[in-house]
N, C-alpha and C positions, 0 to 999 in steps of 0.2 A: 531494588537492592542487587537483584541479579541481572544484569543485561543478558546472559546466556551462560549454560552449562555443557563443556563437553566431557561425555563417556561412553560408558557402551549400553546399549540395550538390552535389559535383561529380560525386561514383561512387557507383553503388549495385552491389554485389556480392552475392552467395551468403552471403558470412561478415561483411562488415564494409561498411560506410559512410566515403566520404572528405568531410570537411566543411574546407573553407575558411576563415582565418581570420587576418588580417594578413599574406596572401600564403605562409600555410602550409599542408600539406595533411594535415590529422590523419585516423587511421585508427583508425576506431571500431567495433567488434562492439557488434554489435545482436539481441537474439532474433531478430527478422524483418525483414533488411533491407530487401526489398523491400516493408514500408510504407512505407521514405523514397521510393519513387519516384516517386509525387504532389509531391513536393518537390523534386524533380530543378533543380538551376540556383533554388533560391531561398534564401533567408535563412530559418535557423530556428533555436530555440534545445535544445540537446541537452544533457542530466543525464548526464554523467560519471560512473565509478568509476576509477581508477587502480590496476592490480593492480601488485605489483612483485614479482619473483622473483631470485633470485639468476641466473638466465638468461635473463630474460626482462621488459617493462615491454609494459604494453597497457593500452590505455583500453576501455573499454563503456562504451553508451551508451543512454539510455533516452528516449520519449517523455513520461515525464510523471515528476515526482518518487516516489511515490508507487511506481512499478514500480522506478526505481532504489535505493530505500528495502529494499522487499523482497530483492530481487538479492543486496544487502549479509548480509540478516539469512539468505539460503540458503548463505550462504560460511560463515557463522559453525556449521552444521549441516556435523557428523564425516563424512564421507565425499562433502562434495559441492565441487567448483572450480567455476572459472569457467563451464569449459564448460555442466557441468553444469547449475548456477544458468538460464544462459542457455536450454539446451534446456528446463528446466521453462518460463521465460518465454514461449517460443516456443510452446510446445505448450498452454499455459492462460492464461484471464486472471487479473492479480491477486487478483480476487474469487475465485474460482472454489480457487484452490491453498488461501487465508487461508482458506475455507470447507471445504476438507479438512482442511486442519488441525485447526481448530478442531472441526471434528467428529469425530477421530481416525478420518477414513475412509482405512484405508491401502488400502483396495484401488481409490481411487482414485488415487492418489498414486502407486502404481506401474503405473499407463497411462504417468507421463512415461519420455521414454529416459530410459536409466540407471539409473532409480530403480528398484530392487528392496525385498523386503520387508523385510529388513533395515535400510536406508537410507530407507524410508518413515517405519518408529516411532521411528528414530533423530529426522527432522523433528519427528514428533508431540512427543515426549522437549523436544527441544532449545526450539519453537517455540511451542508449545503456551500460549497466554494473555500471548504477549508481541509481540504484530501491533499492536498495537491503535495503536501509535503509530503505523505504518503509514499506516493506512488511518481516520481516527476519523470525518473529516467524510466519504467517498465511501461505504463502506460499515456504520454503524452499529448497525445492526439485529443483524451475525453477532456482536457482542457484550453483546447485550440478549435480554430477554426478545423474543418475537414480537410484532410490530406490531401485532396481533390485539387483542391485551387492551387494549393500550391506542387505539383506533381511535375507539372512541366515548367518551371519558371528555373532554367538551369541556372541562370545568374544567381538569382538568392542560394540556391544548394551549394555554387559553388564558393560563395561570398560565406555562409553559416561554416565550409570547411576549412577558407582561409582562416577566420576567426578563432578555431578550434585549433589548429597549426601556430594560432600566435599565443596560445595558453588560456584563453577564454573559457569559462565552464560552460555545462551544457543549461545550469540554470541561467546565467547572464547571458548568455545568446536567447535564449527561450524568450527572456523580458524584452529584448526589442525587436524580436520578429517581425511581432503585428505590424512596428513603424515601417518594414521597410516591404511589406504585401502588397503588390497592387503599383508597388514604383516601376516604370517602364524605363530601369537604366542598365548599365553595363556591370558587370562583377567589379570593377575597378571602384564606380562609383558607389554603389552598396557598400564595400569596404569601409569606403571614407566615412560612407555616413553613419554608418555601425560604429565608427569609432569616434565619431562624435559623440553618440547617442550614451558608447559604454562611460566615455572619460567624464560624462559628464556629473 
């Protein structure tokens, strides 16, 4: 219902955040509320979820899109709530949980509360190659090959920034990367064949 709220800050608590907002006082769980405290008494703008229950209605709230994107996609994983979702938040950064995932590292995954071994691979199961919408421009890399290989290959960097000059997003460059890794040609012909690859 609510994509996000801006107002001012008026409580920071233990569990939840009070934000101001045409003279109303919403009441928002936050993994960590005490990062709103630097914000105490100012204008900021806050990424909402709306959970609703047959007993119950509560908003969370997030600092950047991105972590409330996530939050959503740990509700959707069998044995985990709000709370839950929340104490992972709390306890890892974005990168860091998408990076267990994706590496099926359960035995990191169950450092967060709650999370045991069961409810780890359930993550892995449920989660597993479906982040990417998440996170595509902040953390890119956990969905690619290694920076490495490609670090000196000047031709592709400079063929990905023609592409980007000719209006191309950073996700449609992203999808035909891998085709053109490993080709021993010139920026000229990467071009071309990038623009085969997009028109097609």
């Amino acid at each position: 219902m609510y994509e996000y709220i801006k107002g001012i800050v008026t409580y920071v608590g233990p569990e939840y955040v009070v934000l101001e907002n045409g003279g109303v006082g919403y009441q928002i769980y936050t993994p960590n509320p005490f990062l709103f405290s630097k914000y105490e008494n100012q204008e900021i703008q806050i990424f909402t979820y709306q959970h609703v229950r047959e007993d119950i209605l509560s908003l969370y709230g997030f600092l950047s899109h991105e972590e409330k994107l996530l939050f959503v996609k740990l509700l959707n994983v069998s044995g985990i709530g709000p709370k839950g979702a929340l104490a992972i938040l709390a306890s890892g950064e974005p990168q860091q949980v998408i990076s267990a995932i994706e590496q099926e590292d359960d035995r990191f995954l169950t450092k967060f509360p709650g999370v045991g071994k069961k409810t780890a691979r359930q993550m892995i199961l449920d989660l597993k190659g479906k982040l990417q919408d998440v996170v595509p421009d902040y953390f890119p890399n956990l969905f690619h090959e290694p920076k490495e290989e490609m670090h000196h290959n000047e031709a592709l960097e400079e063929a990905i920034l023609a592409l980007k000059a000719l209006g191309y997003s950073e996700r449609e460059i992203k999808k035909i990367t891998p085709k053109l890794k490993g080709d021993q040609q010139s920026t000229d012909e990467m071009i071309k064949k990038a623009l085969q690859l997009l028109l097609k």
